[in-house]
C-alpha positions as CSV (number, residue, x, y, z in Angstrom):
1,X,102.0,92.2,77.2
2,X,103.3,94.6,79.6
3,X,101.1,96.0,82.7
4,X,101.4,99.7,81.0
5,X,100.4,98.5,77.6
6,X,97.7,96.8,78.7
7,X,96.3,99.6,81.3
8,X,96.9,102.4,78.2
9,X,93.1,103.1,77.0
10,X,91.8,102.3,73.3
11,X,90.8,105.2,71.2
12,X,88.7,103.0,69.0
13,X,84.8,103.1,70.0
14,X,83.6,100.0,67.7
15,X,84.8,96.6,68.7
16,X,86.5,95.3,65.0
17,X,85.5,92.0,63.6
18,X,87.8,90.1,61.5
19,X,86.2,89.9,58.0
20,X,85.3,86.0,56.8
21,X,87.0,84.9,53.3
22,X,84.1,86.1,51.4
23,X,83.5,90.0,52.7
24,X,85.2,91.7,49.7
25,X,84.2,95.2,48.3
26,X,84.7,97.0,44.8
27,X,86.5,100.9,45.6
28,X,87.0,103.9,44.0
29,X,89.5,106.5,44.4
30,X,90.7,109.0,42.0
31,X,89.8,107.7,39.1
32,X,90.6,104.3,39.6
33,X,89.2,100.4,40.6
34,X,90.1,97.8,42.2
35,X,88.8,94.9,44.3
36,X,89.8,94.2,47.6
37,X,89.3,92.2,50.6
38,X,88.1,93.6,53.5
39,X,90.7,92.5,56.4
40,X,88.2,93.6,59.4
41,X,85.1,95.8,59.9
42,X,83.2,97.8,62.1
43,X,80.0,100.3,62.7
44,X,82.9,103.0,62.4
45,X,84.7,101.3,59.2
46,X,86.6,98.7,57.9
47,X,90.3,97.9,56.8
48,X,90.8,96.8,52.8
49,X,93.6,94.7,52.2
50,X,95.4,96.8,49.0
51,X,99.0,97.6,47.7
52,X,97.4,100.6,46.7
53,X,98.9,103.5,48.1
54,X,96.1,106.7,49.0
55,X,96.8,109.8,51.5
56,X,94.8,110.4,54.2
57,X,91.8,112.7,53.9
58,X,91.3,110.8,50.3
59,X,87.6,110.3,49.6
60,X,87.0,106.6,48.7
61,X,83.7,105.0,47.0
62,X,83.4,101.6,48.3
63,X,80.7,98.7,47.2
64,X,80.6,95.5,49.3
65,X,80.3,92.4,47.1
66,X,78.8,90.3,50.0
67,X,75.9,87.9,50.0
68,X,73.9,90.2,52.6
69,X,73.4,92.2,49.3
70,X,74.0,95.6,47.9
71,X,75.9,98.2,50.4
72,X,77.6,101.0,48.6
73,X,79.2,103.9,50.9
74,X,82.0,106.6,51.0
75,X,84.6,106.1,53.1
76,X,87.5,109.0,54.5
77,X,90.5,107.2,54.4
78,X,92.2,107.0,58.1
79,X,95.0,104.8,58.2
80,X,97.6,103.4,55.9
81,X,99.9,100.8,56.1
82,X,102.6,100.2,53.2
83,X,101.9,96.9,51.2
84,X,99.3,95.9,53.3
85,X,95.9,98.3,53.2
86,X,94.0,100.8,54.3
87,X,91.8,101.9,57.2
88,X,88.6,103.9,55.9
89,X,86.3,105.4,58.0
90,X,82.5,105.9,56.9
91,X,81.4,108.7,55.6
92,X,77.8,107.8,54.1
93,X,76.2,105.1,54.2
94,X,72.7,104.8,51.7
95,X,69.7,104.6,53.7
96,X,68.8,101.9,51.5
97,X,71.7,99.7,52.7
98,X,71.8,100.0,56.5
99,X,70.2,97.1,56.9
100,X,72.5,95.0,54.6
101,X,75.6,96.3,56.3
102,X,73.9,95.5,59.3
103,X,73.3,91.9,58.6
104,X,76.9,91.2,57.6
105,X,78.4,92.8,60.5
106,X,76.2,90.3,62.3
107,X,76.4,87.3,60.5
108,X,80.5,88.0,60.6
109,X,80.3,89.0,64.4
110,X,78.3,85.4,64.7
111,X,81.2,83.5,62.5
112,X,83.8,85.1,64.8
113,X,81.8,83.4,67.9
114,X,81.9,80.4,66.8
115,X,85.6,80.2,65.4
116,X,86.9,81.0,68.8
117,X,84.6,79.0,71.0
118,X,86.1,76.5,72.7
119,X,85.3,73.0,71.1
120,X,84.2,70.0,73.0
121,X,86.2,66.9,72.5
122,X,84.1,63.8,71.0
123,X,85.1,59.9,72.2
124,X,84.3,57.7,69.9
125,X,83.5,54.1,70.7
126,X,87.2,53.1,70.8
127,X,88.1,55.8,72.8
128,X,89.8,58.0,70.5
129,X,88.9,61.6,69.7
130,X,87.4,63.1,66.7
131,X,86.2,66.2,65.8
């Protein structure tokens, strides 16, 4: 990475979390359905991995299908990419499911932790390493 790249400030407020294998959500938009899984998330929003195409400014409906429980919100989609997803920002958020979407923000920002931790090699007896 270059010095200026580097030295050139974020505009994002929320740190992102990569999303674990099993943080999908059911959304809405237009009319139509689909189920998608959620590529990283945020207090701010979350990325859904879709071929989907959407405009920005499009109001989308989105249910998490998590074990944290129900968490249903509207989203304002952000940012798109082509073939790959899209960024949605939150709108509303139920009172009723704050705490849920709390919980899996934590229990993913706790998985990232410990995927990137630096790991501890073991001896065995006969001096080679296992894990």
């Amino acid at each position: 990475m270059s010095a200026f790249a580097s030295s050139v400030p974020s505009r994002r407020r929320t740190i992102r979390l990569l999303a674990t294998w099993d943080v999908w959500v059911y959304w809405e938009c237009g009319g139509r359905g689909d189920v998608s899984h959620v590529r990283d998330l945020s207090t701010a929003g979350i990325f859904i991995e879709t071929p989907r195409r959407r405009s920005k400014g499009d109001l989308v409906e989105v249910h998490f299908l998590v074990p944290e429980g129900q968490i249903s919100l509207d989203g304002i989609v952000t940012q798109t990419e082509a073939a790959k997803g899209l960024g949605l920002k939150y709108q509303t958020v139920a009172a009723k499911d704050i705490c849920n979407l709390t919980s899996l923000l934590d229990r993913v920002r706790s998985e990232s932790l410990t995927q990137f931790a630096p790991r501890r090699l073991v001896y065995g007896p006969d001096g080679d390493s296992s894990r």
